[in-house]
C-alpha positions in Angstrom: -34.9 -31.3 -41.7 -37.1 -33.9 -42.9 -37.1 -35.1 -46.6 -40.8 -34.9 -48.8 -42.1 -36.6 -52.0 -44.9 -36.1 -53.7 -46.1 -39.1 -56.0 -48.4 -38.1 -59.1 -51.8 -38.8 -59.3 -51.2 -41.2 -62.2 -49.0 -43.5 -60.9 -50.8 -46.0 -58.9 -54.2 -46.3 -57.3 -53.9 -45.9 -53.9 -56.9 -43.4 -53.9 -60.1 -45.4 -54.2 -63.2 -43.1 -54.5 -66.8 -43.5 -54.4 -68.8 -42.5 -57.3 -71.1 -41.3 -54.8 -71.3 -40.5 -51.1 -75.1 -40.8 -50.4 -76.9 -37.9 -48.4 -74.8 -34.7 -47.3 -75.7 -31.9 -44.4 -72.1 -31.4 -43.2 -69.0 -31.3 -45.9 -66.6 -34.1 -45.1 -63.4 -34.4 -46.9 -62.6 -37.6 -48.2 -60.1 -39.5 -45.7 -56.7 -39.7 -45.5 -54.9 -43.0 -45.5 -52.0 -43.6 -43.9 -49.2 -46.3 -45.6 -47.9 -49.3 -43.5 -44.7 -48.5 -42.0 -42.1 -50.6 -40.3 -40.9 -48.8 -37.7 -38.0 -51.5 -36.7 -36.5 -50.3 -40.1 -35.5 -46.9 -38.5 -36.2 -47.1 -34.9 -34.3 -50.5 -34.3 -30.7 -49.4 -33.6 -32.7 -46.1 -31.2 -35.9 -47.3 -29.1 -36.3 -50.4 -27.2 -38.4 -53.3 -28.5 -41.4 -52.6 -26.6 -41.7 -48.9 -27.6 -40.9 -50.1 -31.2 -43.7 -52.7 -31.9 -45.9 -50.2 -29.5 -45.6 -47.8 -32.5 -45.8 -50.3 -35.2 -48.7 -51.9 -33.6 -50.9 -49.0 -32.9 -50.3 -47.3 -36.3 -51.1 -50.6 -38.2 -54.5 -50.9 -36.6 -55.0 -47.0 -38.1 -54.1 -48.2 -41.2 -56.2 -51.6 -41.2 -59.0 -49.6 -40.6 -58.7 -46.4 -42.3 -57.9 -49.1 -45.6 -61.2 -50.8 -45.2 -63.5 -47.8 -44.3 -62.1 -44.8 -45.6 -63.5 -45.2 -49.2 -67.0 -46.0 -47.5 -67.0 -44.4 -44.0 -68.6 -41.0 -45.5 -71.1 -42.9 -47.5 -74.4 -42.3 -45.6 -77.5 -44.4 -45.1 -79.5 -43.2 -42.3 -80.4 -46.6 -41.4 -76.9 -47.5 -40.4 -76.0 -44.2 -39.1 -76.1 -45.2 -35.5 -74.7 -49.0 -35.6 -72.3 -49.7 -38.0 -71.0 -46.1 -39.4 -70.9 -44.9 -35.6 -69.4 -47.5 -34.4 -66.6 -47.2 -37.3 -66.3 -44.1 -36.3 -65.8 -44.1 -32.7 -63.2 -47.1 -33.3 -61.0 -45.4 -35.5 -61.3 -42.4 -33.6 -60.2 -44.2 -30.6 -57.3 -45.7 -32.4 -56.0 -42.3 -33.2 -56.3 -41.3 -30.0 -54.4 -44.2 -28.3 -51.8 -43.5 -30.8 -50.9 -39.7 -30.5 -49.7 -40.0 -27.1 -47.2 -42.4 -28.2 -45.9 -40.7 -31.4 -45.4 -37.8 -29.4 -42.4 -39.4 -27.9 -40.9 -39.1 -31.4 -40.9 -35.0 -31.0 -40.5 -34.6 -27.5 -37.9 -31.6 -26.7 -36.6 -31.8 -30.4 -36.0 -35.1 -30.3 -33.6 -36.5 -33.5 -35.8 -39.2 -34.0 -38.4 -37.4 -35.5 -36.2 -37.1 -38.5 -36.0 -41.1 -38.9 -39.2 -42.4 -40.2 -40.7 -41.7 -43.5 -44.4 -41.5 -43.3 -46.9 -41.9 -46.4 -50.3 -40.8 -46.2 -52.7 -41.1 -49.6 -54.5 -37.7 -50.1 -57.6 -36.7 -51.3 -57.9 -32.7 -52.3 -54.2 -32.6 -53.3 -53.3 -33.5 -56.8 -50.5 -35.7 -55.6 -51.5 -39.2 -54.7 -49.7 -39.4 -51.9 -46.7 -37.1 -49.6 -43.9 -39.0 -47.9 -42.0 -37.1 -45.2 -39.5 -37.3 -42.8 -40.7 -35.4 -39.9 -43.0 -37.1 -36.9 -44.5 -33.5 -36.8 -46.1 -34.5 -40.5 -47.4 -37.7 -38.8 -49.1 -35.4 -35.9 -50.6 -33.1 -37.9 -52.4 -35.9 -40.5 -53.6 -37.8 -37.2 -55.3 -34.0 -36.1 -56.8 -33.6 -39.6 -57.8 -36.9 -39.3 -59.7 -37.0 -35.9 -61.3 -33.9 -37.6 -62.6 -35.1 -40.4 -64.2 -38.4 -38.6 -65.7 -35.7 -36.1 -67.3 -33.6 -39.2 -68.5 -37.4 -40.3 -69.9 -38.3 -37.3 -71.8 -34.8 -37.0 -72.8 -35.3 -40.8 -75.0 -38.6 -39.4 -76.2 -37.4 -36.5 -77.5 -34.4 -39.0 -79.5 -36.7 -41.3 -83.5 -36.5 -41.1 -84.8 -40.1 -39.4 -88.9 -41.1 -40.2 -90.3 -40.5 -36.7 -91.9 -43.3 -34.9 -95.5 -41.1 -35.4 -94.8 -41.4 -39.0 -94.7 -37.5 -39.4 -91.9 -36.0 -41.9 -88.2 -37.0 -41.2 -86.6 -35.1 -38.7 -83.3 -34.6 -36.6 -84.2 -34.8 -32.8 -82.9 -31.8 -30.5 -80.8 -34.4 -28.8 -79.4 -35.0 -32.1 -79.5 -31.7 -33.0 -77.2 -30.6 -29.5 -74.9 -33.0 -29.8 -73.6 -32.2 -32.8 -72.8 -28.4 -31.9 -70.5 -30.0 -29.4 -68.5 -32.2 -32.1 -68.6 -29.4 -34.6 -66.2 -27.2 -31.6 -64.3 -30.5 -30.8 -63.7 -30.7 -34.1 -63.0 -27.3 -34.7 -60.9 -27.7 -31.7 -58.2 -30.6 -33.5 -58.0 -28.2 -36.6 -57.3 -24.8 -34.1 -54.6 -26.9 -32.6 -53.3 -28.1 -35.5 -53.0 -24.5 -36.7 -51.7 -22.9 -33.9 -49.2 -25.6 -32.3 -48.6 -28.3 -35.0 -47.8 -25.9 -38.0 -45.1 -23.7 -36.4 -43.3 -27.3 -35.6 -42.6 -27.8 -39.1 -39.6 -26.5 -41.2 -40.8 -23.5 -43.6 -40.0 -25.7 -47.0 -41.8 -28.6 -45.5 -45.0 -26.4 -44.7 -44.5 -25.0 -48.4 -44.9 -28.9 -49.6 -47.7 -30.2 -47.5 -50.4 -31.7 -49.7 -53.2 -28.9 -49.7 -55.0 -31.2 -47.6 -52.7 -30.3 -44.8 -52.8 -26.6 -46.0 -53.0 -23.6 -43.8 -56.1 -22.2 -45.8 -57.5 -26.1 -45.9 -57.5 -26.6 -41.7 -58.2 -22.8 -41.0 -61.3 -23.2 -43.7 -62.8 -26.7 -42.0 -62.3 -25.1 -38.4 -64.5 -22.0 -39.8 -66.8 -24.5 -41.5 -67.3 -26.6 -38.4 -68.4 -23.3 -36.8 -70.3 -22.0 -39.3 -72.6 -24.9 -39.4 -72.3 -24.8 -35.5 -74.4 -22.0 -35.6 -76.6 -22.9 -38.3 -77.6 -25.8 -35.7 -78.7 -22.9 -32.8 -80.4 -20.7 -35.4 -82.6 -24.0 -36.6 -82.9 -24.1 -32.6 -84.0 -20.6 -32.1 -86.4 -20.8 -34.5 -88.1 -23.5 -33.2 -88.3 -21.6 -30.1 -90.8 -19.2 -29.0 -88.6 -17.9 -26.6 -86.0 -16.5 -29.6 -86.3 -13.1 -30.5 -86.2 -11.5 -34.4 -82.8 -10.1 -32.9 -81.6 -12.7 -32.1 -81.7 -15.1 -34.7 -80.5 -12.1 -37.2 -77.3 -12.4 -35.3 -77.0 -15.6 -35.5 -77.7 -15.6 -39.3 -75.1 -12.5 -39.4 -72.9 -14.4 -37.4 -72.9 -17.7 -40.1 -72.5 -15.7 -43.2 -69.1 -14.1 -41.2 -67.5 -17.7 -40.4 -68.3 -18.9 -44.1 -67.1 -15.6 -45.4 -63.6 -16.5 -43.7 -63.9 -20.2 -44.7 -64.2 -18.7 -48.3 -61.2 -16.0 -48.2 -59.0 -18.8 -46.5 -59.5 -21.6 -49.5 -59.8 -18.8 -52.7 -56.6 -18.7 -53.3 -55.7 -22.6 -53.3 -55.8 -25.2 -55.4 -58.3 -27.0 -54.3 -59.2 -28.9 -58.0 -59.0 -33.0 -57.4 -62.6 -34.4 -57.0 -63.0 -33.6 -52.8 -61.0 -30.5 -53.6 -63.3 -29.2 -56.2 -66.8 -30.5 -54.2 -65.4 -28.4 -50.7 -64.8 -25.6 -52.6 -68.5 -25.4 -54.4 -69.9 -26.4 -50.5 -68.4 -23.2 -48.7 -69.3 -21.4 -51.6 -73.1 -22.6 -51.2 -73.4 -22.7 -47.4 -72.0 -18.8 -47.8 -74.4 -17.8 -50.3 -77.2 -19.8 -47.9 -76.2 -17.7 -45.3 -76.5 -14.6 -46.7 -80.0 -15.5 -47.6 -80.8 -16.2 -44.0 -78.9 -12.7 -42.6 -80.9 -10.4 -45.1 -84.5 -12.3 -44.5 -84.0 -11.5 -40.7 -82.7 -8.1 -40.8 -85.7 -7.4 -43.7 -88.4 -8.1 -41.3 -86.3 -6.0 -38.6 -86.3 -3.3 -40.7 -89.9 -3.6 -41.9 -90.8 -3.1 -38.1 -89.9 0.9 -38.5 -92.3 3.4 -38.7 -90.5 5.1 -41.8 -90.9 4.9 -45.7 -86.6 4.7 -45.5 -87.0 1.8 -43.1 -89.5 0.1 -45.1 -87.5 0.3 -48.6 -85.0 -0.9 -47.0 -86.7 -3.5 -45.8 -88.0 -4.6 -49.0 -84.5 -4.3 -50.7 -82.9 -6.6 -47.6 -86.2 -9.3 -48.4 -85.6 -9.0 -52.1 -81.6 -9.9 -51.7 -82.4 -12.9 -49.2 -85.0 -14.1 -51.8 -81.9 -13.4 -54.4 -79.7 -15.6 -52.3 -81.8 -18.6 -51.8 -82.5 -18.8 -55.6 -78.6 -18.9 -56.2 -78.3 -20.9 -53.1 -80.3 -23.6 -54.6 -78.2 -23.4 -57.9 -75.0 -23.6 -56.0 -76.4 -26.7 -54.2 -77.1 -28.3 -57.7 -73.7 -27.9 -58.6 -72.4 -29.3 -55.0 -74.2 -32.4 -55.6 -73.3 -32.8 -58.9 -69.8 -32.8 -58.2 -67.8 -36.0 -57.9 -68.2 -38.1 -55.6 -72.2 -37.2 -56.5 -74.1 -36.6 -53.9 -77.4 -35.9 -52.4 -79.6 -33.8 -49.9 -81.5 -35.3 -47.2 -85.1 -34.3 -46.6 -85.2 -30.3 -45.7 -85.5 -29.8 -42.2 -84.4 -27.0 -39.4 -83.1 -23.4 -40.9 -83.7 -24.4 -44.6 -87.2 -25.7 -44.4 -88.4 -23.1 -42.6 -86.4 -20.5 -44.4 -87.5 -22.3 -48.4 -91.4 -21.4 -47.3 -91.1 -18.0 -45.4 -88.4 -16.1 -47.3 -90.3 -16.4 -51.3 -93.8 -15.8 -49.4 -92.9 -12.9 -47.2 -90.9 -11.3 -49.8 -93.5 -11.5 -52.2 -96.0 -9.7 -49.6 -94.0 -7.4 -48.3 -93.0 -6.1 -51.5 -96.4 -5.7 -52.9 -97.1 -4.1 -49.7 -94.8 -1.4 -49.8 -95.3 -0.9 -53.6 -98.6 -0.2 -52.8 -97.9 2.9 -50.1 -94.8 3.7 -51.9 -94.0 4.5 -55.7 -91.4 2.0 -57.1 -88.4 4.7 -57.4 -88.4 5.2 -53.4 -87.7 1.5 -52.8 -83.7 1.1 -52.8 -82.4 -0.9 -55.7 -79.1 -1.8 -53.2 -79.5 -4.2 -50.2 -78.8 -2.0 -47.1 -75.9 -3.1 -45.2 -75.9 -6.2 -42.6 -75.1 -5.7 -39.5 -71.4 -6.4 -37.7 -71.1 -8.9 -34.9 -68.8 -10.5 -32.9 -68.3 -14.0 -33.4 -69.7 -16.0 -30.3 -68.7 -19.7 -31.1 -65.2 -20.9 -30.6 -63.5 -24.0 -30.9 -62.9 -26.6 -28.3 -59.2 -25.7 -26.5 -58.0 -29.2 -27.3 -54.4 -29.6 -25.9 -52.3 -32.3 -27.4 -51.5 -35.4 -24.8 -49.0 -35.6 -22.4 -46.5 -38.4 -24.0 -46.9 -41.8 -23.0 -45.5 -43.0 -19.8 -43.6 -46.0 -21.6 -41.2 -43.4 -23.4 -39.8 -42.1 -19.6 -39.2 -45.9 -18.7 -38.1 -47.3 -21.4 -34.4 -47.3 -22.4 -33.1 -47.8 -26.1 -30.5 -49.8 -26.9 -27.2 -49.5 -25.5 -28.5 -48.6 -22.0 -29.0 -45.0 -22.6 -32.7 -43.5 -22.4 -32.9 -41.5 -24.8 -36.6 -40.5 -24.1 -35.6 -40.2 -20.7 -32.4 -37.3 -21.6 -34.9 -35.4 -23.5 -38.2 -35.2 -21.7 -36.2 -34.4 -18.2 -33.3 -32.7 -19.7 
């Protein structure tokens, strides 16, 4: 039900890469392209004209654009991140949104004719070039992934440090700051329905063959990641606040380090070893170890406000494995950047800058505190435990569109609606 192939990575060039991608706060995979496509070649004898070019017509300006900005769009200059890379973005996002409700009409109710069109798309993280298949549920599922990933992009510039007009350091406004929480769940949101409703649609053997781009473990781990650095965003914002309690920003530091835990456990396993592949593996595996640095700093200085010599050796020993963490954070970072496509990090700002001055400094007092009222055998060796909490951020309940109107008025050739017989019957 629906035919694959895979093509090598060495037989054509198809995949254009950067050598490097500028300035990185949010992990975007590289973009999937889609191939042109005649869709007269299989649809002409089944669907009307109209609905025919319809298809071609809206696909083609997807792949128009995706062929000219894909290898640039998640190259980053915080000059143009507002006009020309947003506007990019919004454009093509727009394009794929005009064109889902129209492809669904290939699916509707089990429709045959989701078995007649072969689609190409050009990978990134898989070490296949490309993956043809013959199932319009392949087609929905790259145009989720895709929305996705320009959603991550477009969070990625709204998350890059501008000079303020007082000339202070380079910062990212609250505006800024609030908006992208709500893209990270929308596109959290495309990836959870992808996963939940677009998956199941496809035949076991085809699922076994998507590119790992398309993999369970890939979408579940970007859906995570999108939350993760979700809440990243509210504990830079609780910080800043006077308002935020010790408690809570510790569970929302406790709360990161369990979405990019998951993130982790869900891409482990794959392989994830092409270029992007290889650079989103070494990010989740930094932004984890980040995390845990920020969990234990917070529930250190919660501890340290007991009364007891337990409490404070624990404390100490939670400070000492945050200041642990952000040492191998910052080697983990290295390595990120290094990757290909190289990249770079912005100017520190919100959890990170904050964190990079107050976790070496108030480990290094606290310590020395402690060592002084307590002999150097009664502080524990072992960081204590962090605490357990429910996850609080969830993705966007996106729905897929209705299909369009067109497909319950249109008739195919020969008289007989075929859209019609299956969307009423």
């Amino acid at each position: 039900m629906g035919c694959f192939v895979s093509t090598p990575k060495d037989s054509g060039g198809n995949r254009r890469r950067p050598g490097s991608i500028g300035e990185v706060s949010v992990y975007v995979p590289g973009l999937r392209i889609p191939k042109p496509y005649d869709f007269a070649q299989s649809l002409g004898d089944y669907l009307s004209k109209n609905i025919v070019e319809r298809l071609s017509a809206l696909r083609t300006r997807i792949v128009v654009m995706a062929g000219q900005e894909g290898p640039t769009i998640t190259r980053t200059k915080r000059k143009s991140a507002t006009q020309h890379g947003g506007s990019t973005l919004a454009d093509l996002q727009q394009a794929l949104e005009d064109y889902l409700p129209v492809l669904l009409g290939l699916v509707e109710d089990g429709s045959h004719l989701q078995y007649k069109v072969q689609f190409v798309w050009v990978n990134q993280e898989d070490d296949a070039e490309e993956t043809v298949m013959s199932n319009a549920w392949y087609e929905v599922l790259s145009v989720l992934h895709l929305m996705a990933t320009l959603s991550l992009s477009q969070a990625n510039l709204l998350l890059l440090p501008r000079t303020s007009t007082d000339g202070h350091q380079p910062k990212v406004s609250e505006e800024s700051r609030r908006a992208s929480v709500d893209i990270f769940l929308k596109a959290a949101g495309y990836l959870d329905c992808a996963v939940r409703h677009v998956l199941p649609q496809l035949p076991a053997e085809l699922r076994r063959n998507l590119p790992v781009d398309l993999a369970e473990g890939v979408l579940r781990a970007l859906c995570l990641q999108a939350l993760g650095q979700g809440v990243d965003i509210q504990l830079g914002m609780a910080i800043d606040s006077t308002k935020a309690t010790l408690a809570v920003k510790r569970r929302l530091a406790c709360e990161m380090v369990k979405y990019w835990q998951q993130a982790q456990d869900n891409i482990m396993n794959l392989p994830l070893a092409n270029g992007w592949g290889e650079k989103h593996r070494l990010f989740v595996k930094w932004k984890y170890i980040e995390a845990k640095a920020a969990a234990y700093y917070y529930h250190g200085l919660i501890l340290d406000e007991g009364n007891t010599e337990k409490s404070h050796g624990m404390a100490v020993a939670a400070l000492q494995a945050a200041d642990e963490y952000f040492k191998e954070s910052k080697k983990q970072c290295e390595a990120f950047n290094a990757a290909l496509p190289l990249s770079r990090n912005p100017p520190l700002w919100g959890t990170m800058k904050y964190l990079c001055e107050k976790i070496p400094k108030d480990t290094s007092s606290k310590v020395r505190i402690n060592r002084d009222l307590y002999s150097y055998e009664r502080i524990m060796e072992t960081a204590p435990t962090l605490p357990d909490f429910a996850l609080a951020l969830k993705p966007d309940e996106y729905q897929l569109p209705q299909v369009d109107p067109s497909w319950r008025t249109e008739n195919v050739k020969g008289g007989q609606s075929v859209a019609t017989n299956h969307l009423n019957g």
